[in-house]
VEXRO-205905 format. One record per atom (N, C-alpha, C, O): x, y, z; residue number from 1; atom name. Coordinates in steps of 0.05 Angstrom, whole numbers. Each point is the difference from the previous one (the first is absolute). Layout:
[marza [X, Y, Z], NUM, CA]
...
This chain:
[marza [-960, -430, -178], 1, N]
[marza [15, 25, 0], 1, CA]
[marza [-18, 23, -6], 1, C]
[marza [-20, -1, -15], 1, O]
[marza [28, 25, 29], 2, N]
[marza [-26, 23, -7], 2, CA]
[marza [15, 18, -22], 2, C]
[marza [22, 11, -2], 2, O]
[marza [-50, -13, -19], 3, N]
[marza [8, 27, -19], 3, CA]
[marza [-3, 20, 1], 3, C]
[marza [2, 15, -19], 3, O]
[marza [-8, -5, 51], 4, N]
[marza [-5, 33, -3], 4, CA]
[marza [17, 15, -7], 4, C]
[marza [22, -5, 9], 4, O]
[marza [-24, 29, -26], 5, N]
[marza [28, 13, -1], 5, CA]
[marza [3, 17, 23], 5, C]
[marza [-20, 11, 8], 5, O]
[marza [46, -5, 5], 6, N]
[marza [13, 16, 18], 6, CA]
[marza [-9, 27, -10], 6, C]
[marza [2, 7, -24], 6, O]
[marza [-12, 7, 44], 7, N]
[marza [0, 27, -11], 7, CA]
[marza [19, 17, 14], 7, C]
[marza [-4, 24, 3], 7, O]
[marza [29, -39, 8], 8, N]
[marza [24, 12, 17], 8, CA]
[marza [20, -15, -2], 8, C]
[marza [-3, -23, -8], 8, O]
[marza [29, 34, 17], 9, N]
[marza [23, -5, -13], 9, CA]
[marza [6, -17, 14], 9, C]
[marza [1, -22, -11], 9, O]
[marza [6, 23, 47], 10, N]
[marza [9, -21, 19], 10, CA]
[marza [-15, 10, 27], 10, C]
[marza [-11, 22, 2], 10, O]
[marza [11, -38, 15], 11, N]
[marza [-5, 11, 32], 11, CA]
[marza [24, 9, 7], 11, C]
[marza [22, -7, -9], 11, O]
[marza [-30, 30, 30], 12, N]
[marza [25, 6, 21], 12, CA]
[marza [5, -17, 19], 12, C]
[marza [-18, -10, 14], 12, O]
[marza [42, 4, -10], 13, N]
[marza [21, -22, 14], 13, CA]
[marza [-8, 1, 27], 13, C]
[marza [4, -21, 12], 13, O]
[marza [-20, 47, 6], 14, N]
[marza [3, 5, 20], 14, CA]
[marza [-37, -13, 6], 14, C]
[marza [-4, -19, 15], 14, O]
[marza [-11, 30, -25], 15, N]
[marza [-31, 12, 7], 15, CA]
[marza [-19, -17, -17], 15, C]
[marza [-24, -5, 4], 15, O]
[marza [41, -2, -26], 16, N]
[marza [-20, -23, -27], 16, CA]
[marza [-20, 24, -14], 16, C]
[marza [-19, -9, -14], 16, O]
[marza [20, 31, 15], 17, N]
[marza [-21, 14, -17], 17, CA]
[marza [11, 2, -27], 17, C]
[marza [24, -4, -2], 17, O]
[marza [-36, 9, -19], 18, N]
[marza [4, -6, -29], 18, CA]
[marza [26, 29, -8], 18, C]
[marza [-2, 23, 9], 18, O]
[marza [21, -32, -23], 19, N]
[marza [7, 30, -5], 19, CA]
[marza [-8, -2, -33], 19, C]
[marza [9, -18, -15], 19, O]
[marza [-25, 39, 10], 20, N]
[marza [-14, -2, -35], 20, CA]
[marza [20, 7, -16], 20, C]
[marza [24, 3, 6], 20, O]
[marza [-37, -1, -30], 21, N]
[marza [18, -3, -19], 21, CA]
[marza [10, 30, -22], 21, C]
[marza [-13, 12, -17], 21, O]
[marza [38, -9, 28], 22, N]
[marza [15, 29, -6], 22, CA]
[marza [-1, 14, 25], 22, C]
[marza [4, 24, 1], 22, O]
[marza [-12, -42, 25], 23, N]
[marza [0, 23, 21], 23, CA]
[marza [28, 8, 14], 23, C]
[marza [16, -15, -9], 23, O]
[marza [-8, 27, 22], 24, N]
[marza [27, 4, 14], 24, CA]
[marza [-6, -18, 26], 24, C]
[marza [-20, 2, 15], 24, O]
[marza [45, -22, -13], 25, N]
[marza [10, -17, 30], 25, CA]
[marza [20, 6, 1], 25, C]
[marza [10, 18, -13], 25, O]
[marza [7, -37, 39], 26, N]
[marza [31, 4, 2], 26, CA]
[marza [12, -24, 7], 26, C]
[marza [-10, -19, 12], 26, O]
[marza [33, 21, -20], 27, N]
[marza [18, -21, 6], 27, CA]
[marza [18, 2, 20], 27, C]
[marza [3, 24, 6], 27, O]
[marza [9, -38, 5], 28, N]
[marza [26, -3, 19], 28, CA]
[marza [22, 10, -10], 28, C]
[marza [8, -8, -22], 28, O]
[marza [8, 28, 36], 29, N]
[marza [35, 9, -9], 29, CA]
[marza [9, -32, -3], 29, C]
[marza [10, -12, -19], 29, O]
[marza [-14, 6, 38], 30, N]
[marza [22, -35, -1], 30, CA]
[marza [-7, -18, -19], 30, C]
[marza [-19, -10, -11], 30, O]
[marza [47, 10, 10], 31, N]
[marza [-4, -25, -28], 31, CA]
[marza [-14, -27, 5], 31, C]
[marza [-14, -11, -17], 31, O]
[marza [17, 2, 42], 32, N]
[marza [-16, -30, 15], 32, CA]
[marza [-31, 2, -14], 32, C]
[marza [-10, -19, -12], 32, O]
[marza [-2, 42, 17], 33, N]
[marza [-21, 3, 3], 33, CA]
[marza [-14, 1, -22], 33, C]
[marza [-22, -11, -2], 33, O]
[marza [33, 24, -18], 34, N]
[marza [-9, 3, -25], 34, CA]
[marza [13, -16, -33], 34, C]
[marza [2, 7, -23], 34, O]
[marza [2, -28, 37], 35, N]
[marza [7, -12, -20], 35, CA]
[marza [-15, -21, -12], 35, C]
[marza [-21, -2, 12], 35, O]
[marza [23, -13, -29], 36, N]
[marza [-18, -19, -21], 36, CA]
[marza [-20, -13, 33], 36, C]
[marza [-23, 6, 9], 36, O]
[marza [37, -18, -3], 37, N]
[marza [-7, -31, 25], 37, CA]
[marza [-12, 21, 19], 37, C]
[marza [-17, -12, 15], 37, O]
[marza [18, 30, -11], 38, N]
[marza [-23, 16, 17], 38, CA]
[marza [-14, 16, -1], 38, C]
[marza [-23, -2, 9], 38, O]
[marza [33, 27, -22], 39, N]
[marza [-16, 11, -15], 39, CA]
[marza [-20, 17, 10], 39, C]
[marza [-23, 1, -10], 39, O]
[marza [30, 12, 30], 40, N]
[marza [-17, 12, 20], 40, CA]
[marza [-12, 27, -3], 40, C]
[marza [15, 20, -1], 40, O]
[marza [-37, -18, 0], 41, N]
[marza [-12, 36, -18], 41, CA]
[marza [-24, 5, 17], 41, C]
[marza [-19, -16, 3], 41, O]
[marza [22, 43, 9], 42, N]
[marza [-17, 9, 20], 42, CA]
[marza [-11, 26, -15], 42, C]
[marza [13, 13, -17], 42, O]
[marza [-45, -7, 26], 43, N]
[marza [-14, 6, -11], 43, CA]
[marza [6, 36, 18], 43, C]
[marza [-8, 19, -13], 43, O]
[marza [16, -15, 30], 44, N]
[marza [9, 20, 14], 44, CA]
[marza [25, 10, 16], 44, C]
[marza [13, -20, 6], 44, O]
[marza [-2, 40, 2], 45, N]
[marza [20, 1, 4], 45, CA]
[marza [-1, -24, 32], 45, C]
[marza [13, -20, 2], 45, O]
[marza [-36, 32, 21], 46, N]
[marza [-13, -12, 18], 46, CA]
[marza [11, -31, 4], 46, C]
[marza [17, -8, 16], 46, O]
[marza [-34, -8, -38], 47, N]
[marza [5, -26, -12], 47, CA]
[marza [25, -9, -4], 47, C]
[marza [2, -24, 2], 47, O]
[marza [24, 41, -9], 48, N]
[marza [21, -10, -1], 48, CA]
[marza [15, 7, 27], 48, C]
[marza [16, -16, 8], 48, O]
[marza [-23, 44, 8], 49, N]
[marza [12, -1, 26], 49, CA]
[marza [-6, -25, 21], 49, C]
[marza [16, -11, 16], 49, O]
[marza [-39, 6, -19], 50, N]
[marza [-14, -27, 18], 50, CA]
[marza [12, -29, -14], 50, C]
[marza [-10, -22, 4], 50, O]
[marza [33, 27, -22], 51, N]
[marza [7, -21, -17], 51, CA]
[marza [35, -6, 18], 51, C]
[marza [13, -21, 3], 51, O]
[marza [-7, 47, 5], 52, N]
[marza [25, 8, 3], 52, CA]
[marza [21, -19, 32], 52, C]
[marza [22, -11, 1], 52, O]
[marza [-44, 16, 18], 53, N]
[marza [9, -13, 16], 53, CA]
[marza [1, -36, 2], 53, C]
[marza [14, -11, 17], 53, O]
[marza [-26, 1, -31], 54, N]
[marza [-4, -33, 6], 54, CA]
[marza [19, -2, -26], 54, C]
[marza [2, -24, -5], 54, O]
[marza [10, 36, -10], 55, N]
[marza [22, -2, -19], 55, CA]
[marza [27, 3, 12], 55, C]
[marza [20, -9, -12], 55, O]
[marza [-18, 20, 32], 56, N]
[marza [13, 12, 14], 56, CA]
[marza [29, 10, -21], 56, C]
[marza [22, -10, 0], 56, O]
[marza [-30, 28, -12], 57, N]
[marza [18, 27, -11], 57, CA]
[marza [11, 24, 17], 57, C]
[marza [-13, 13, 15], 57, O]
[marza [38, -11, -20], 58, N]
[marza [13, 26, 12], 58, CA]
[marza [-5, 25, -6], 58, C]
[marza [0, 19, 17], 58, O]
[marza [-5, -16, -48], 59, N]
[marza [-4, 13, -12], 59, CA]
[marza [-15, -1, -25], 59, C]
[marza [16, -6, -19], 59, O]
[marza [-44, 10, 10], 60, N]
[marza [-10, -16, -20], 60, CA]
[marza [-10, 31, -9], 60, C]
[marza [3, 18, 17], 60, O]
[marza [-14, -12, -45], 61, N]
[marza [-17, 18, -2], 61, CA]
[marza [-19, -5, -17], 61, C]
[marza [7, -17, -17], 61, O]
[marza [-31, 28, 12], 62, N]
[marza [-25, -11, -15], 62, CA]
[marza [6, 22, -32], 62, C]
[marza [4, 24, -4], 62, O]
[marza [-6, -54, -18], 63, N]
[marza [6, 23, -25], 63, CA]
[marza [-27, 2, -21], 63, C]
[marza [-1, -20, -13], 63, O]
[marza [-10, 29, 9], 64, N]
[marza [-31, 11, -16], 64, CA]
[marza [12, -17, -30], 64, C]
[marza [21, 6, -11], 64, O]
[marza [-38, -26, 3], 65, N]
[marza [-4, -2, -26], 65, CA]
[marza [-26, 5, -5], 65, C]
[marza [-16, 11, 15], 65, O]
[marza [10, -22, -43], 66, N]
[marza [-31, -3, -21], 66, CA]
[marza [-6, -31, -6], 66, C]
[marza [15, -17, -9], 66, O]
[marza [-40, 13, 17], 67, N]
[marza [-4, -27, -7], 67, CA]
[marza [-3, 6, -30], 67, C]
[marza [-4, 21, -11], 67, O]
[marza [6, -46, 1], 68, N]
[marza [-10, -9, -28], 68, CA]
[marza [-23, 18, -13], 68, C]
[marza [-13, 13, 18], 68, O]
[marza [7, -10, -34], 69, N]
[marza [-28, 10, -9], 69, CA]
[marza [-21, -12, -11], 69, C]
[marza [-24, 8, -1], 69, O]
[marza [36, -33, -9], 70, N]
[marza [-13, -31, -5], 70, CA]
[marza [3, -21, 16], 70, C]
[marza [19, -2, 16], 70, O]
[marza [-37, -14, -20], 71, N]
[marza [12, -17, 9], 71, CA]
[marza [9, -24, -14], 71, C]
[marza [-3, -6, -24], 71, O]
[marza [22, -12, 51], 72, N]
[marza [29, -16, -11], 72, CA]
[marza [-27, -35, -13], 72, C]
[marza [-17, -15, 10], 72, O]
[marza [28, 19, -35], 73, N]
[marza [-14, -27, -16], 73, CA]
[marza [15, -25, 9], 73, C]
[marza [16, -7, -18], 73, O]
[marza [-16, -5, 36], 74, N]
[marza [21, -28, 2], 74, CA]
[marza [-6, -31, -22], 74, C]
[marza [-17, -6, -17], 74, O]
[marza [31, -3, 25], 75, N]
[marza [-7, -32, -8], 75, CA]
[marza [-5, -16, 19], 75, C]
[marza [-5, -23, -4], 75, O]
């Protein structure tokens, strides 16, 4: 198992680039998308439009959170 520590919060869902830690991503309007079991967080608005069609949404819109500012300690 590797001990490096993460110096970022998660990848973006779309592109795999790191989104760091306290940076602004976005999530999906739809509930499918953003919930526990998927969990989907794009690192740009871009990233979530290119997210939009293979989801196939009628209406979706991209909402700005904050990642973490630490990072998540698991077990």
């Amino acid at each position: 198992m590797d001990s490096t520590p993460q110096n970022f919060w998660r990848k973006c869902s779309t592109c795999k680039k790191p989104i760091g830690l306290g940076a602004n991503y976005y999530i999906c309007s739809v509930s499918t998308c953003n919930g526990q079991r998927t969990g989907y967080v794009f690192c740009t608005v871009m990233c979530f439009e290119s997210h939009v069609p293979g989801a196939r949404h009628k209406n979706a819109g991209a909402i700005e959170k904050t990642a973490p500012k630490t990072p998540h300690v698991g077990t």
